[in-house]
GURO-522277 format. One line per 8 residues: number of its first residue (from 1); for each residue x, y, z of N, C-alpha, C, CB. Coordinates in Angstrom, 2 decimals, padded with zeros to 5 digits. Last residue first. Glycine has a CB too. Layout:
<sites>
NUM> X/Y/Z/X/Y/Z/X/Y/Z/X/Y/Z | ...
</sites>
This chain:
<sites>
70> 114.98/076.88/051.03/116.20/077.48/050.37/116.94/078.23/049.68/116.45/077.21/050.10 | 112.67/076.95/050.86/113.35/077.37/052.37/114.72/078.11/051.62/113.84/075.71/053.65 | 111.67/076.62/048.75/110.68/077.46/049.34/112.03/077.94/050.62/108.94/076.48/049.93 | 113.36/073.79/048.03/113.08/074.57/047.83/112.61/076.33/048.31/112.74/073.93/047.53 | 112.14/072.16/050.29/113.49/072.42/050.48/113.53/073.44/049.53/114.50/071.27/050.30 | 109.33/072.34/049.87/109.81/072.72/051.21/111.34/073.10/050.87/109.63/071.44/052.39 | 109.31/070.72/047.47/108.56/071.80/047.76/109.54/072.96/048.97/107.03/071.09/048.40 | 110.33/068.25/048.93/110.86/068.89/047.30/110.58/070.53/047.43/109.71/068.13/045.68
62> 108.11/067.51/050.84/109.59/068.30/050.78/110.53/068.49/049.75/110.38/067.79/051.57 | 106.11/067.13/049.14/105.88/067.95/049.68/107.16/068.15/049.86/105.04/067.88/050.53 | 107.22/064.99/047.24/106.70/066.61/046.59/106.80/067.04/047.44/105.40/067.08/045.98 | 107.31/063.06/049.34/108.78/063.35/048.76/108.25/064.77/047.71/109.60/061.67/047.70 | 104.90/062.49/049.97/106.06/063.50/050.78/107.22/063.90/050.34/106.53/063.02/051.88 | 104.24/061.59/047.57/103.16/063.18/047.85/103.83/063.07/049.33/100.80/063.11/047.76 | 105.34/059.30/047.80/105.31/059.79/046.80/105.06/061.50/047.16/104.32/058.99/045.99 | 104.12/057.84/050.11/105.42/058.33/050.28/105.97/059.11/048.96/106.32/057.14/050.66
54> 101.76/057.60/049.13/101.77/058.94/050.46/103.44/058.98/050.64/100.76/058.39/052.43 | 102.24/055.86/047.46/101.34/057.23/046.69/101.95/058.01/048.49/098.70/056.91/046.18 | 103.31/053.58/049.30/104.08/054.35/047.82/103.39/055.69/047.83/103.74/053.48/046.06 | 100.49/053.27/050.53/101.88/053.41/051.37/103.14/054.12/050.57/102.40/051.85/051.80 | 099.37/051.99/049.20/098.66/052.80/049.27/099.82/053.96/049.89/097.38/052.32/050.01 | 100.42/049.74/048.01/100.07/050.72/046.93/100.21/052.24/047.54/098.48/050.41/046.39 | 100.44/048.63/050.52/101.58/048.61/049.81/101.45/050.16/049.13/101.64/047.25/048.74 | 097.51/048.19/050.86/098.33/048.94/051.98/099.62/049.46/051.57/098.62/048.05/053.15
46> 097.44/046.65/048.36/096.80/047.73/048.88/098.04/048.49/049.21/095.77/047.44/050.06 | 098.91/044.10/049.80/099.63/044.64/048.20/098.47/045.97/048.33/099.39/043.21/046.31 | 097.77/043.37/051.97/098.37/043.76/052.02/099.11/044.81/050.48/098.71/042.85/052.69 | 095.19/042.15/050.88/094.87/043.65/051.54/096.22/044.13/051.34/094.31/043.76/053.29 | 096.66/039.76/048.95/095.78/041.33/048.52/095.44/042.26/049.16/094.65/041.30/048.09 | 097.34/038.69/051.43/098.21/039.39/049.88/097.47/040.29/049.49/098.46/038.43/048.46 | 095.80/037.67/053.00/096.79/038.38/053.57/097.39/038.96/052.86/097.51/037.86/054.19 | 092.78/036.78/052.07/092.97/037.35/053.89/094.15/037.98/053.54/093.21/036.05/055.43
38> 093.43/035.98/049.66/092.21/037.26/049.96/092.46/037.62/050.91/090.74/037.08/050.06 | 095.36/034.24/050.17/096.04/035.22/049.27/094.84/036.64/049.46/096.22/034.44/047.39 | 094.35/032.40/051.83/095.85/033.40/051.74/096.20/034.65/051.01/096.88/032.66/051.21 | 092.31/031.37/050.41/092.26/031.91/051.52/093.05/032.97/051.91/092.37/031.12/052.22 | 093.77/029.89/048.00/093.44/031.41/047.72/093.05/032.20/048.95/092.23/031.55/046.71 | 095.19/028.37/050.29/096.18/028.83/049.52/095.20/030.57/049.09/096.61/027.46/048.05 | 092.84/026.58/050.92/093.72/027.11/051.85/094.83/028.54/051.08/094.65/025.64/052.40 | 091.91/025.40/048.50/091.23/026.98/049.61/091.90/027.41/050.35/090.08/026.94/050.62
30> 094.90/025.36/046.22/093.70/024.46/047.08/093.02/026.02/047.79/094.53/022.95/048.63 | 097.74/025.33/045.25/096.75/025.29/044.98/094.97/024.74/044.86/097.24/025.35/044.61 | 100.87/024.85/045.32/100.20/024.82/045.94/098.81/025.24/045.75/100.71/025.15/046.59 | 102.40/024.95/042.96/102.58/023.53/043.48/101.34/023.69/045.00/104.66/023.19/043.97 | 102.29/027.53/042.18/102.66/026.51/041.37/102.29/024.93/041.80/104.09/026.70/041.25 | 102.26/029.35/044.32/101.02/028.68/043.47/101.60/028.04/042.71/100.03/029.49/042.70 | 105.28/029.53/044.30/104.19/029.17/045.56/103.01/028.38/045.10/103.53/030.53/046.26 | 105.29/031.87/042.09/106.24/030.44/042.16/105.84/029.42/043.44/108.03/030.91/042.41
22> 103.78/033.39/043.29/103.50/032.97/042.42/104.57/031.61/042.02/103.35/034.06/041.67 | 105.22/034.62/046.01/104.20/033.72/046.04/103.43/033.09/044.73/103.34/034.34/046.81 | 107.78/035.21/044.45/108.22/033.88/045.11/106.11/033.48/045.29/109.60/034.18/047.12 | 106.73/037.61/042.95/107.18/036.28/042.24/107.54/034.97/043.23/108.54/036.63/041.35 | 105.86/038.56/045.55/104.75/038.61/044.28/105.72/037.60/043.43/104.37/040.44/043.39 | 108.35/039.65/046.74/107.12/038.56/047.33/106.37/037.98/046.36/106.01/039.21/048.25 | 109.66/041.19/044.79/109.99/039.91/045.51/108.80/038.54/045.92/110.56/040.51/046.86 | 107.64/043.20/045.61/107.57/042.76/043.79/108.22/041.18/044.34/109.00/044.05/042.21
14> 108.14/044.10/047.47/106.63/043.42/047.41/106.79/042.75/046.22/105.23/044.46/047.36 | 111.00/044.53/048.07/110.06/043.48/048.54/108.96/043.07/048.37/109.91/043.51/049.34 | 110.67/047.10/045.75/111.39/046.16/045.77/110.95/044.70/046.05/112.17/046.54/046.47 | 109.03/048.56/047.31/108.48/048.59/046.03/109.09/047.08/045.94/108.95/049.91/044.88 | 110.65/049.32/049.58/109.29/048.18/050.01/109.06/048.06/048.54/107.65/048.82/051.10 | 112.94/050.46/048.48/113.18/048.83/048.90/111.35/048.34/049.37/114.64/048.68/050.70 | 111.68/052.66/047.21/112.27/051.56/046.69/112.07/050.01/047.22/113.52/051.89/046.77 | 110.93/053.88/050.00/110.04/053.89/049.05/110.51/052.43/048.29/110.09/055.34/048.16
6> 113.43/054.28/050.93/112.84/053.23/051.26/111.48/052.96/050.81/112.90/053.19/052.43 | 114.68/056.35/048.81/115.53/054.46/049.35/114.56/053.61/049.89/116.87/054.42/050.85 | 113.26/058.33/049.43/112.84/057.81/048.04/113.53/056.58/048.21/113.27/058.70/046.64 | 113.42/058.84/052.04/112.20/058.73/051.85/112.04/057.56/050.64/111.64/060.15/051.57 | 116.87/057.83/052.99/115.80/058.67/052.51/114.87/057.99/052.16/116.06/059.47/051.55 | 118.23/056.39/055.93/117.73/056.07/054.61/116.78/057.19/054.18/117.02/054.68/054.59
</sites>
């Protein structure tokens, strides 16, 4: 799988996640639930973010590279 396919598919799964756990809050909505969402959604949707931008600035860097070589 290239860089930019699996860039996609996590973009993909998080967006996934993000409407099934909002279709979630619908019917679930108590401490337990926002607990969930500060402890395990929101760092994670970060890590997500953060995980795109560095797979972003590799796909320049070897843009770059293939280029320069080629």
């Amino acid at each position: 799988m290239s860089l930019a396919g699996g860039r996609g598919r996590l973009h993909g799964a998080f967006k996934e996640l993000k409407v099934k756990w909002d279709k979630t809050r619908m019917s679930w909505d108590d401490a337990n639930s926002r607990a969930m969402e500060e402890t395990v959604l929101d760092p994670l949707e970060r890590k997500v973010q953060s995980s795109m931008i560095a797979m972003e600035k590799m796909m320049e860097i070897l843009a770059r590279a293939r280029r320069d070589c080629g």
